[in-house]
TORKOL-4160 file (C-alpha; in steps of 0.2 Angstrom, whole numbers, padded with zeros to 4 digits, m for minus):
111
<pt num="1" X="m0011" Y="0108" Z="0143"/>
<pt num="2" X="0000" Y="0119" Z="0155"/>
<pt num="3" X="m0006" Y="0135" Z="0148"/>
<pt num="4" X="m0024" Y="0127" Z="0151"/>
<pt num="5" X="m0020" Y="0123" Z="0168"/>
<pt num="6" X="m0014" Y="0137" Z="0174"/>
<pt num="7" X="m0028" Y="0148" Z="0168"/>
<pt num="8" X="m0040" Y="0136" Z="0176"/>
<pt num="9" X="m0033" Y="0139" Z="0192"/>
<pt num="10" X="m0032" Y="0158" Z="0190"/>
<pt num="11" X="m0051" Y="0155" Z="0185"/>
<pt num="12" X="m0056" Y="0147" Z="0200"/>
<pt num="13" X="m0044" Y="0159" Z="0212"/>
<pt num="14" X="m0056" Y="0173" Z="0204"/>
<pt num="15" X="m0070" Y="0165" Z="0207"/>
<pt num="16" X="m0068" Y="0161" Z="0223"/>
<pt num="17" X="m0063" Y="0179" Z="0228"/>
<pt num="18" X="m0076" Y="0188" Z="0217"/>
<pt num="19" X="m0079" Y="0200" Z="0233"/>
<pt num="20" X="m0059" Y="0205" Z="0237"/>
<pt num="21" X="m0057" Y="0208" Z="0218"/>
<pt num="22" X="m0070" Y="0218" Z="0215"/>
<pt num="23" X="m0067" Y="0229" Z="0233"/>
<pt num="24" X="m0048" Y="0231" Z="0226"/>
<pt num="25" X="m0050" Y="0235" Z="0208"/>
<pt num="26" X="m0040" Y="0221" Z="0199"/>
<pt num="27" X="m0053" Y="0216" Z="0189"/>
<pt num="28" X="m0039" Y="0225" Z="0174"/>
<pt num="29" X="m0023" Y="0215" Z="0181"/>
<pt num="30" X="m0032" Y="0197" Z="0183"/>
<pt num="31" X="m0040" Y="0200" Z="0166"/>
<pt num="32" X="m0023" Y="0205" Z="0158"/>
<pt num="33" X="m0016" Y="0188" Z="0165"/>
<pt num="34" X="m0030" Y="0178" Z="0159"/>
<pt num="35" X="m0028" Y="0185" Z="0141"/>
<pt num="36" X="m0011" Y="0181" Z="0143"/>
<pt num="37" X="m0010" Y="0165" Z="0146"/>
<pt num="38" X="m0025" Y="0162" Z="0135"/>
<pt num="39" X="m0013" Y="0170" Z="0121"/>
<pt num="40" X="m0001" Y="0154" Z="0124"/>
<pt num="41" X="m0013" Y="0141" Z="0124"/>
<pt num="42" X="m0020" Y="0149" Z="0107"/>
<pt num="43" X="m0003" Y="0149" Z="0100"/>
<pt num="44" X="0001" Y="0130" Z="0103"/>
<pt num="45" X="m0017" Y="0122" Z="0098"/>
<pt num="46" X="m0012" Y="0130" Z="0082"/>
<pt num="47" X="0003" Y="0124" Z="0080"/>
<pt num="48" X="m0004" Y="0105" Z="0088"/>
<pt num="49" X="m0017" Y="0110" Z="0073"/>
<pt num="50" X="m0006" Y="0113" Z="0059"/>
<pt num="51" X="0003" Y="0098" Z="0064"/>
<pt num="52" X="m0011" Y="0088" Z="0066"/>
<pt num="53" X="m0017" Y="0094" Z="0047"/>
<pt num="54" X="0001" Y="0090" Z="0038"/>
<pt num="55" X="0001" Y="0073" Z="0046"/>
<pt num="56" X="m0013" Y="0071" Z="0040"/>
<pt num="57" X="m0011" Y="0078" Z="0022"/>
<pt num="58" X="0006" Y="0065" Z="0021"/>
<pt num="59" X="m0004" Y="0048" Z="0028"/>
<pt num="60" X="m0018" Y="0052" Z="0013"/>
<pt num="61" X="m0006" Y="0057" Z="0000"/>
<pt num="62" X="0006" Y="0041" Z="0003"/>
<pt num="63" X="m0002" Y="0028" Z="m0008"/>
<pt num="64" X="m0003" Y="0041" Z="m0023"/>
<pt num="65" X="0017" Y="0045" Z="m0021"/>
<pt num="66" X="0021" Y="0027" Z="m0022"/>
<pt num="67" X="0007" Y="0022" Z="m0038"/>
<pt num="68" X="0017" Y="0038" Z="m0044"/>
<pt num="69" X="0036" Y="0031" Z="m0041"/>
<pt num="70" X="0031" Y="0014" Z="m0048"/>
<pt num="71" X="0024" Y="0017" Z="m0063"/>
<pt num="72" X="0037" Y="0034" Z="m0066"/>
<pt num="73" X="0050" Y="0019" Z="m0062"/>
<pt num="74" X="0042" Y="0006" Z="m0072"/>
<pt num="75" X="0041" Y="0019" Z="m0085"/>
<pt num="76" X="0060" Y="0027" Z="m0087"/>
<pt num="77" X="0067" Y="0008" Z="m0081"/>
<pt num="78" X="0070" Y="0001" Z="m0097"/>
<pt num="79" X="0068" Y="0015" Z="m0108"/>
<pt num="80" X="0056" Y="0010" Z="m0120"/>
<pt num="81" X="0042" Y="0007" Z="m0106"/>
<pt num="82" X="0023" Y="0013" Z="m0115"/>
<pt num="83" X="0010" Y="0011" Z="m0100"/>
<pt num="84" X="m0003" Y="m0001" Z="m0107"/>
<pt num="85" X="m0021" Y="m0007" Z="m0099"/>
<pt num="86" X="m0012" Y="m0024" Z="m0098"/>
<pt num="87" X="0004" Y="m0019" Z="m0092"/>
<pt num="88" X="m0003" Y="m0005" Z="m0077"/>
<pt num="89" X="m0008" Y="m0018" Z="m0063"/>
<pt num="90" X="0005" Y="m0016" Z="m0049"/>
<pt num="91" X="0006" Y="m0034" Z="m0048"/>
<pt num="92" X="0011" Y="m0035" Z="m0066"/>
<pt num="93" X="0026" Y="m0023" Z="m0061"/>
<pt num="94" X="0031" Y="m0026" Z="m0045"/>
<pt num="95" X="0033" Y="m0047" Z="m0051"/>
<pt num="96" X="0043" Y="m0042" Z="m0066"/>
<pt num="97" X="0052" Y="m0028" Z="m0059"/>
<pt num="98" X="0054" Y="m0032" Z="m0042"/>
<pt num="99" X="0070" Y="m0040" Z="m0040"/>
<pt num="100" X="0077" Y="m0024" Z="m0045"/>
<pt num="101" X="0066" Y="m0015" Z="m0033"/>
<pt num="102" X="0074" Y="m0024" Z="m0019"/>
<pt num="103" X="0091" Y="m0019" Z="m0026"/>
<pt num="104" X="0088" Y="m0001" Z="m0025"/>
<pt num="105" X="0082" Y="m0004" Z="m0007"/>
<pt num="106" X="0099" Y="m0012" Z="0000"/>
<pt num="107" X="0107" Y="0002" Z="m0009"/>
<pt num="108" X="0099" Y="0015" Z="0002"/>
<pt num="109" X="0100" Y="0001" Z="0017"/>
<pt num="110" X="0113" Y="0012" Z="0029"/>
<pt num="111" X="0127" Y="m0002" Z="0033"/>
């Protein structure tokens, strides 16, 4: 927003001194500042852009990660975990497994 504001104003100071630029010859110079600044203000909308995109990526992709961690948990807990239609609702596995879920959590907990 800086970069954006300051080429505004360099804008308008050209604008409004059309005549004295043009009688002068720093059409090249005021141009050379404009792309300039210009330049930076590309530079960080893409960064804000980029950003914005793996933000983005990380809030849609959440759910999957966690389906994946369950069921790869509910799967290697025991051992000798198959994955079956009746046995693949979370609720099925988080109410048998879920004391031990809670476990693992207050291990990680910092003290």
């Amino acid at each position: 927003m800086l970069n954006k504001d300051k080429r505004v104003k360099l804008m308008n100071e050209i604008l409004g001194g059309v005549k004295v630029l043009k009688l002068y010859g720093w059409e090249r110079s005021y141009m050379e500042q404009i792309l300039g600044i210009r330049s930076k203000e590309i530079v960080v909308l893409k960064k804000t852009g980029y950003m914005s995109a793996m933000l983005n990526f990380i809030w849609i992709s959440i759910p999957f990660l966690v389906t994946l961690v369950c069921f790869t948990t509910y799967i290697f807990m025991d051992g000798g975990n198959i994955l079956t239609p009746d046995k693949v609702s979370a609720r099925n596995i988080f109410r048998i497994y879920g004391p031990r879920f809670c476990q693992c959590a207050a291990f990680f907990r910092p003290s």
